[in-house]
C-alpha positions as CSV (number, residue, x, y, z in Angstrom):
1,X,-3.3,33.3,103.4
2,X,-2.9,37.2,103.9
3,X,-4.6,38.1,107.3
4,X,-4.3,34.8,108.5
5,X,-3.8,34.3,112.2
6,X,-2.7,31.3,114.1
7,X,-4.2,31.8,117.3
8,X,-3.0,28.7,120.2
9,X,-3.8,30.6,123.1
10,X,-6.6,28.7,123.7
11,X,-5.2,24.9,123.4
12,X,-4.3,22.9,120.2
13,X,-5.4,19.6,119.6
14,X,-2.9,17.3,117.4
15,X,-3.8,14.3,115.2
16,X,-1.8,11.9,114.1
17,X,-3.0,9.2,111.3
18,X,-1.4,7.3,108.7
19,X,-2.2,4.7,106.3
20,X,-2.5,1.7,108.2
21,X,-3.5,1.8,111.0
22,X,-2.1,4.9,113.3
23,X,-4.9,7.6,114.2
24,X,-4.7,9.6,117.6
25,X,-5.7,12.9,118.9
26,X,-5.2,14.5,121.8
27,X,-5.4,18.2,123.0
28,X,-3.7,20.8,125.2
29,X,-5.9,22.8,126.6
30,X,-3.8,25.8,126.9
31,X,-0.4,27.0,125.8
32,X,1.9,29.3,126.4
33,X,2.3,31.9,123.4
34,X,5.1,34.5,123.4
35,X,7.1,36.7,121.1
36,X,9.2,33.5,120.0
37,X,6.6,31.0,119.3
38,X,4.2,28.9,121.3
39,X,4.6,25.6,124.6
40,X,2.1,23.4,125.5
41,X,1.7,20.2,128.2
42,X,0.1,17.9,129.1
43,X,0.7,15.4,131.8
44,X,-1.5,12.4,132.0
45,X,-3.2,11.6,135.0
46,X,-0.8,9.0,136.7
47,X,2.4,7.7,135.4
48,X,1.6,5.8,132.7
49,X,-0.7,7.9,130.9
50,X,0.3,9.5,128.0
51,X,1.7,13.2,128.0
52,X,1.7,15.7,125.0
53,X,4.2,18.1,124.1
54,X,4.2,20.8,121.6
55,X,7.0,23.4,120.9
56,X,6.5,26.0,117.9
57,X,9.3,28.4,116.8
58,X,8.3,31.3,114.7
59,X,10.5,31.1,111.9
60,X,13.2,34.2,111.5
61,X,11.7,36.6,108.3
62,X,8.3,35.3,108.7
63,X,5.8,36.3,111.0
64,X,3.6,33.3,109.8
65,X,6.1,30.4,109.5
66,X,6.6,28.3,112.6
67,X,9.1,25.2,112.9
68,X,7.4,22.8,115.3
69,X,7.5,19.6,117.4
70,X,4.9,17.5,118.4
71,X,6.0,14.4,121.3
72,X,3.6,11.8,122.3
73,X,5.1,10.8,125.7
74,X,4.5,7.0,126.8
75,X,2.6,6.1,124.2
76,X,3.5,3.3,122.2
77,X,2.4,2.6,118.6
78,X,2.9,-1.2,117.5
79,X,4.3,-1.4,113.8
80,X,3.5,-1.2,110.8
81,X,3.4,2.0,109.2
82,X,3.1,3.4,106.2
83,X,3.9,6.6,105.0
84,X,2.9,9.6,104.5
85,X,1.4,10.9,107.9
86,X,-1.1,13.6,108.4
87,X,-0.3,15.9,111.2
88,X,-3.6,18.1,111.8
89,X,-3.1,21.2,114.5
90,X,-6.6,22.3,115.2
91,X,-6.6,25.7,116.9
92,X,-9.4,25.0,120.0
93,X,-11.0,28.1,120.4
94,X,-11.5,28.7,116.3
95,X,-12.0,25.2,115.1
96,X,-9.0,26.4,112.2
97,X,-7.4,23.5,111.2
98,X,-3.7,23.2,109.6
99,X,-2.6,20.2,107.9
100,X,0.5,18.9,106.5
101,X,1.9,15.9,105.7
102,X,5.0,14.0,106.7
103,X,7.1,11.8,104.6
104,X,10.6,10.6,106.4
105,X,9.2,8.6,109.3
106,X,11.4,5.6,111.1
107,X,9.9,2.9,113.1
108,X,11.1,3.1,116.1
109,X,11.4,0.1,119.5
110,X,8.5,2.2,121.1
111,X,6.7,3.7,118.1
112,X,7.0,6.5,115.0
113,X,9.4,8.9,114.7
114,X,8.9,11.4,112.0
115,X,11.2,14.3,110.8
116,X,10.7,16.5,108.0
117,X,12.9,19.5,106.7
């Protein structure tokens, strides 16, 4: 949309849901943004607890387009699942959410691993 803005510098919040029965949020509540895209963490609170991790890459020729990817660390997901997945970024200090869908996903021994070109 022209004049649109994707603003992370104040934290993103993910969600991940699909059909059956997969739907989880969590949110880093800052990132890192520089001239080549945008980092955020998040460790959980002992060693067990899931972490987040979120890497965006501005696309080259497009000051709008970012490549990005999301890791739930130690956090399981028992199967089933069902396809497609919604992936919702919700900018934290705007409320703007982005949402997209994912259609090659794999399970996996310790969950859902989704990749989509």
């Amino acid at each position: 949309m022209p004049g649109d803005h994707f603003d992370a510098a104040g934290g993103l919040t993910v969600r991940i849901k699909e059909r059956l029965e997969t739907d989880y949020q969590m949110t880093a509540p800052s990132c890192i943004v520089t001239g080549k895209g945008v980092s955020c963490d998040v460790k959980g609170a002992t060693s067990t607890d899931p972490g987040l991790n979120i890497r965006l890459k501005n696309l080259p020729k497009s000051p709008v387009s970012y490549k990005f990817a999301i890791k739930f660390n130690k956090r399981s997901e028992p199967a089933p699942f069902n396809e497609p997945v919604i992936v919702t970024l919700s900018e934290v200090s705007r409320g703007v959410d982005r949402v997209g869908q994912i259609q090659d996903c794999g399970a996996q021994r310790t969950g859902l691993r989704c990749r989509e070109r």
